[in-house]
N, CA, C and O atoms as a printed pandas DataFrame, in Angstrom:
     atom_number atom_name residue_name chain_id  residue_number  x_coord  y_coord  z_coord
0              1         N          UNK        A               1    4.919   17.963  -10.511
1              2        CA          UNK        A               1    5.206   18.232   -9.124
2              3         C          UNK        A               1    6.616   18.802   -9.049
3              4         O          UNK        A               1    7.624   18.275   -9.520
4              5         N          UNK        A               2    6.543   19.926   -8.405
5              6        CA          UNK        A               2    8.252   20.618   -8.113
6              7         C          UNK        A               2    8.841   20.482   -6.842
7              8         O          UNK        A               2    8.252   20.491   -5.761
8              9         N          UNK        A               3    9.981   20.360   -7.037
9             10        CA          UNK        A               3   10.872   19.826   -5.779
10            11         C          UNK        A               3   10.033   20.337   -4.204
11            12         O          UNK        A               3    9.835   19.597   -3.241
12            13         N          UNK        A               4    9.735   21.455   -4.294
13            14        CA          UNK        A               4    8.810   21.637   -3.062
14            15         C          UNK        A               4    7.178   21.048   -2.759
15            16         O          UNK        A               4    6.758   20.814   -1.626
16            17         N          UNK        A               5    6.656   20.932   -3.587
17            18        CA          UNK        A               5    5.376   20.125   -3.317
18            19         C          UNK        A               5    6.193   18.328   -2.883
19            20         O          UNK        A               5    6.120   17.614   -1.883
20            21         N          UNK        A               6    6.886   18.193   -4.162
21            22        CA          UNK        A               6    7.564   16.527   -3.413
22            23         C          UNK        A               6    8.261   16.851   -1.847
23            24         O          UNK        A               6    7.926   16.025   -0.998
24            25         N          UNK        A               7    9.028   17.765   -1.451
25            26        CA          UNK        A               7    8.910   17.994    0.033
26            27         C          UNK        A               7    7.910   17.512    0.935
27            28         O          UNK        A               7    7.955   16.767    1.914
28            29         N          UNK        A               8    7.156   18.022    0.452
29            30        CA          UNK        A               8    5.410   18.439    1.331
30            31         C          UNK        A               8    4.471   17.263    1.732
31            32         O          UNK        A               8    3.799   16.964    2.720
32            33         N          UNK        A               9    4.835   16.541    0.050
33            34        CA          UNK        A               9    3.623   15.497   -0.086
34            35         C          UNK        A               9    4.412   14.025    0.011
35            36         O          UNK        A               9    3.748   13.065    0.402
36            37         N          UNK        A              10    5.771   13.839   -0.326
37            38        CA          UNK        A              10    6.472   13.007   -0.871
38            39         C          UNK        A              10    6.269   12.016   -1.983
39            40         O          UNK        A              10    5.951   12.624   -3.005
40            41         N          UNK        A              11    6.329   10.808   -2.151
41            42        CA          UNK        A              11    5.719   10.083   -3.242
42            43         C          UNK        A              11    4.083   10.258   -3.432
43            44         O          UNK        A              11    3.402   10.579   -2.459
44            45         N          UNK        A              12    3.488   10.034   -4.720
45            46        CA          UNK        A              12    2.029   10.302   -5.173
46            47         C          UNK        A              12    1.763    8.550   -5.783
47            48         O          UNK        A              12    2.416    8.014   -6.677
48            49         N          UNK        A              13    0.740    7.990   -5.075
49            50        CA          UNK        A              13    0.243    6.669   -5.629
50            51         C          UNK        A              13   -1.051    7.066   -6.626
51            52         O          UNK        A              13   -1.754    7.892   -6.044
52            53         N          UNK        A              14   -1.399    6.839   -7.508
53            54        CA          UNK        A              14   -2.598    6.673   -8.079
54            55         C          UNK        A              14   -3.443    5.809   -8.206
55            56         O          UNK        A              14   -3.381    5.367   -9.354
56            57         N          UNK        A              15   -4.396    5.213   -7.483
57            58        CA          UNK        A              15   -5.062    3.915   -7.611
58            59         C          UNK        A              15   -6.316    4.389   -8.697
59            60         O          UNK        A              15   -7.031    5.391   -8.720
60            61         N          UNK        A              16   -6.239    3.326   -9.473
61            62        CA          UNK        A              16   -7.717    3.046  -10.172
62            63         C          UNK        A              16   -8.427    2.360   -9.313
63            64         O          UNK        A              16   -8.040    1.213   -9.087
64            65         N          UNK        A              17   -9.684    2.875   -8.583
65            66        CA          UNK        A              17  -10.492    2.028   -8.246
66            67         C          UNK        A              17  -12.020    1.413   -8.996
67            68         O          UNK        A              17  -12.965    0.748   -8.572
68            69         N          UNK        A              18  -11.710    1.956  -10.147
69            70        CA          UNK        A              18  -13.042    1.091  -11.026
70            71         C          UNK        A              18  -13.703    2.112  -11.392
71            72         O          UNK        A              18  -13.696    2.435  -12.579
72            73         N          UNK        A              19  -14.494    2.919  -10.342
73            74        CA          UNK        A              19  -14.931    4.380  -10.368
74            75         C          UNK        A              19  -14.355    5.192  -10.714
75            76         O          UNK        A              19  -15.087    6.179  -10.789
76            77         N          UNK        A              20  -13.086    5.467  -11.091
77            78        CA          UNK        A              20  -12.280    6.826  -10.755
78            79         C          UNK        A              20  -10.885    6.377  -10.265
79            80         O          UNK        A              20  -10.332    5.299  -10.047
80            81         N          UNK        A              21  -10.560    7.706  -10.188
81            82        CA          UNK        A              21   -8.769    7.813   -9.120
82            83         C          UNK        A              21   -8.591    7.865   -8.007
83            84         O          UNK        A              21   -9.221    8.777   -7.471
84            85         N          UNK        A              22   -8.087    7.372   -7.465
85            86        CA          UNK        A              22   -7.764    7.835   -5.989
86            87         C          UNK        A              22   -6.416    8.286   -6.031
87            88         O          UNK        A              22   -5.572    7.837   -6.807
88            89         N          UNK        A              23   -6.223    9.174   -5.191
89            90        CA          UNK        A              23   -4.896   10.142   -5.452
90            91         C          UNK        A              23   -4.301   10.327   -3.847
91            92         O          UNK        A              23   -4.577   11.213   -3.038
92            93         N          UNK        A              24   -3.500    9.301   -3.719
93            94        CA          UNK        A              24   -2.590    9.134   -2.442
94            95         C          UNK        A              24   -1.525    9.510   -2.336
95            96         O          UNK        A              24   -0.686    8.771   -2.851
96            97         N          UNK        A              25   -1.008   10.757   -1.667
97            98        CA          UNK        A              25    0.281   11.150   -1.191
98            99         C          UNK        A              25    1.129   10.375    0.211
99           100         O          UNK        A              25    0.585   10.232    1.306
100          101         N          UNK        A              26    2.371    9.988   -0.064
101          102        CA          UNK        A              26    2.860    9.082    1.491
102          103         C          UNK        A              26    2.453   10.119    2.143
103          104         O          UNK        A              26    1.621    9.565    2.862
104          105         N          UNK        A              27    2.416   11.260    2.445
105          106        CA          UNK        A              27    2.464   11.849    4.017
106          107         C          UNK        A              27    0.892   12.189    4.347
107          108         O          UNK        A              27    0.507   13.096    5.084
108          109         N          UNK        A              28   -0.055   11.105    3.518
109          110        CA          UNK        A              28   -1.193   11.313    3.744
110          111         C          UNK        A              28   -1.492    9.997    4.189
111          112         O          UNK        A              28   -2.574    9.775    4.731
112          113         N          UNK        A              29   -0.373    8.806    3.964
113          114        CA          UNK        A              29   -1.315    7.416    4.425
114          115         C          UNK        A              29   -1.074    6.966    5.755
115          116         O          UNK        A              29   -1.407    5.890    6.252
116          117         N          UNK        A              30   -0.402    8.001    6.318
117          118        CA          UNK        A              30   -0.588    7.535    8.016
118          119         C          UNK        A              30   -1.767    8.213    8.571
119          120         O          UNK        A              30   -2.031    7.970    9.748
120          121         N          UNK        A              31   -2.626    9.140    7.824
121          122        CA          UNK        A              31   -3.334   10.197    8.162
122          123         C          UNK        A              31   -5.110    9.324    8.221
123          124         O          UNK        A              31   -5.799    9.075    7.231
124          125         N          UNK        A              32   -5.441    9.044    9.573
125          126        CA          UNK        A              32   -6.646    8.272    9.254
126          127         C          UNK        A              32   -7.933    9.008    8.882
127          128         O          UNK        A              32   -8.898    8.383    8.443
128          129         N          UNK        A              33   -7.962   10.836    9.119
129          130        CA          UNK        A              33   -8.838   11.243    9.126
130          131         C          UNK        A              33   -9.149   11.711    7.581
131          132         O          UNK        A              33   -8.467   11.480    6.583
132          133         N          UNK        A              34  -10.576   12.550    7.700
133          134        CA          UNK        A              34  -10.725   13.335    6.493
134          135         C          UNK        A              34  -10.495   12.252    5.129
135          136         O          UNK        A              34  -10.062   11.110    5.281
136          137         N          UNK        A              35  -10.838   12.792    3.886
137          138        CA          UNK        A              35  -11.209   12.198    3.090
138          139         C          UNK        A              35  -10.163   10.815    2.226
139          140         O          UNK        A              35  -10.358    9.860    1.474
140          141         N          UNK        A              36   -9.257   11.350    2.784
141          142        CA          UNK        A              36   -7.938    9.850    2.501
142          143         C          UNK        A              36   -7.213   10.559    1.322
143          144         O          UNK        A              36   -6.336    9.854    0.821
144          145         N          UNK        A              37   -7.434   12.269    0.538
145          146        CA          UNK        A              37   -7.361   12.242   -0.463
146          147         C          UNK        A              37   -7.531   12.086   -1.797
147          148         O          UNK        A              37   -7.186   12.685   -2.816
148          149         N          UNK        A              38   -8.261   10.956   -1.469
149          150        CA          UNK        A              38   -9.205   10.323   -2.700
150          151         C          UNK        A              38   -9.936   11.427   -3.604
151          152         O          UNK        A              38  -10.093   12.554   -3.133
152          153         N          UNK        A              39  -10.385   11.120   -4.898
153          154        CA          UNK        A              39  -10.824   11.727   -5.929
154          155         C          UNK        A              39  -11.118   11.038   -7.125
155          156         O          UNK        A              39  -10.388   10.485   -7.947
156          157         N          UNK        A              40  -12.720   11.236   -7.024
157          158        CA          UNK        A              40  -13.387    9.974   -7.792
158          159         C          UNK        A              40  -13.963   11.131   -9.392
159          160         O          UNK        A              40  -13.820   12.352   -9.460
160          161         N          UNK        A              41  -14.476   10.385  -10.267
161          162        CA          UNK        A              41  -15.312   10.723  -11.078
162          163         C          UNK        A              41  -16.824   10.891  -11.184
163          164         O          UNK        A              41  -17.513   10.723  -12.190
164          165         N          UNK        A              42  -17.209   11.249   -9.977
165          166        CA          UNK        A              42  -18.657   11.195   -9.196
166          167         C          UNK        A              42  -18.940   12.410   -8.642
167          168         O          UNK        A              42  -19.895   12.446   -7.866
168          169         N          UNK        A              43  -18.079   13.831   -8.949
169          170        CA          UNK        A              43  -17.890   14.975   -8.792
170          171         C          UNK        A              43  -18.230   15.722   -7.514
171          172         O          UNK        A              43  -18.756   16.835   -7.540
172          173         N          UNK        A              44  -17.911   15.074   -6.382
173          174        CA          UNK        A              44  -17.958   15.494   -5.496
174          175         C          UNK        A              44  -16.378   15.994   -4.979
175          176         O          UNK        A              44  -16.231   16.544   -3.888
């Protein structure tokens, strides 16, 4: 990540949820809509 995407997105969490990754940016977790970001191994 380059100084401008960390602008954009700010910190990046990675959760393992058992299935896969979930891939959380802070300026996405106030965001209730749409997919949360998330990104599983179930290829959708």
């Amino acid at each position: 990540m380059d100084k401008n995407e960390y602008e954009q997105h700010g910190d990046i969490v990675i959760e393992d949820t058992g299935f896969g990754f979930r891939v959380i940016s802070e300026s996405m977790k106030n965001d209730e809509g749409g997919c949360g970001g998330g990104c599983s191994g179930c290829g959708h």
